[in-house]
C-alpha positions in Angstrom: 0.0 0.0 0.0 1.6 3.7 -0.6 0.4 6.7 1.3 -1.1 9.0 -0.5 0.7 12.4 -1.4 -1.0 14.5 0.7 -0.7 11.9 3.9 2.9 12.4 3.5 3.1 16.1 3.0 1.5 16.0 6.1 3.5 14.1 7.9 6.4 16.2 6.7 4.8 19.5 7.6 4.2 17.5 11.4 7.9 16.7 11.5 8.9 20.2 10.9 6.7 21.5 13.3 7.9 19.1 15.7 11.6 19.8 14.8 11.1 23.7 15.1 9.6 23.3 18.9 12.5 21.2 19.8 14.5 24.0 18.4 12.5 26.8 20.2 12.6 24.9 23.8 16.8 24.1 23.1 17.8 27.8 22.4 15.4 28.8 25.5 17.5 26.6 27.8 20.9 27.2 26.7 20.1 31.1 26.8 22.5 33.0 29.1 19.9 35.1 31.0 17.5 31.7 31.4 20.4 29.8 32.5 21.9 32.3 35.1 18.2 32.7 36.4 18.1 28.8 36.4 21.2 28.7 38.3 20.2 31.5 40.7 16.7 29.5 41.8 18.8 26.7 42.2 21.6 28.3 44.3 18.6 30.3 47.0 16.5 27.0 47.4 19.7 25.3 48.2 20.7 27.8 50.8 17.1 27.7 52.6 18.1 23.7 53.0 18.5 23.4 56.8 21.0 20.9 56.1 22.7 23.0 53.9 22.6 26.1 56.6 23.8 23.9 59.2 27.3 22.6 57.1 28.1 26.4 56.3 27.5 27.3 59.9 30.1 24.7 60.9 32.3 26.2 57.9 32.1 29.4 59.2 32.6 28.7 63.0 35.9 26.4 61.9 37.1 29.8 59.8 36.5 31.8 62.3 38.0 29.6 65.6 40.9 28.7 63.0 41.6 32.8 62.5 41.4 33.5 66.5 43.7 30.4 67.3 46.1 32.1 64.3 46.0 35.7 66.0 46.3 34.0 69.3 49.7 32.1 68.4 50.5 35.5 66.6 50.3 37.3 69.5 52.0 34.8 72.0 55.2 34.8 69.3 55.3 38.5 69.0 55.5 38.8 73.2 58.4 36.0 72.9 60.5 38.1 70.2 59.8 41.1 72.2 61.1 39.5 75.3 63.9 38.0 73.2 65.2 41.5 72.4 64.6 43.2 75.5 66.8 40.3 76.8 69.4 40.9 74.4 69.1 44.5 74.9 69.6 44.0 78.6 72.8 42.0 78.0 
């Protein structure tokens, strides 16, 4: 059995409709603006995760305790030079 002419022109005429909403819905996603919106929607329901919130309040509490122990040792070697010198000074 063939198809008939007009059967297939219409099935030609489907494809191509078919092929030019794929096209339309492609370019939409891999647009810049769409993507970095994506990305942004992404990135603030990540950061309402309690989960999440609770890791980068660890993260910041080991930053911070890591940058008071470092100014702590700082400090305790700067007192030790200092006493060094007034040593040597008092030689």
């Amino acid at each position: 059995m063939s198809r008939s002419y007009d059967s297939i022109e219409g099935d030609i005429a489907k494809a191509r409709d078919d092929l030019a909403t794929t096209l339309d819905e492609i370019i939409d996603r891999v647009n810049p603006k769409n993507l970095a919106t994506e990305g942004k929607e992404r990135a603030t329901a990540a950061l309402r995760d309690p989960r999440v919130l609770a890791v980068l309040g660890g993260i910041a509490a080991l930053v911070v305790g890591g940058i008071t122990v470092s100014m702590a040792n700082k400090r305790k070697e700067r007192q030790r030079i200092e006493a060094y010198l007034a040593a040597r000074r008092a030689l």
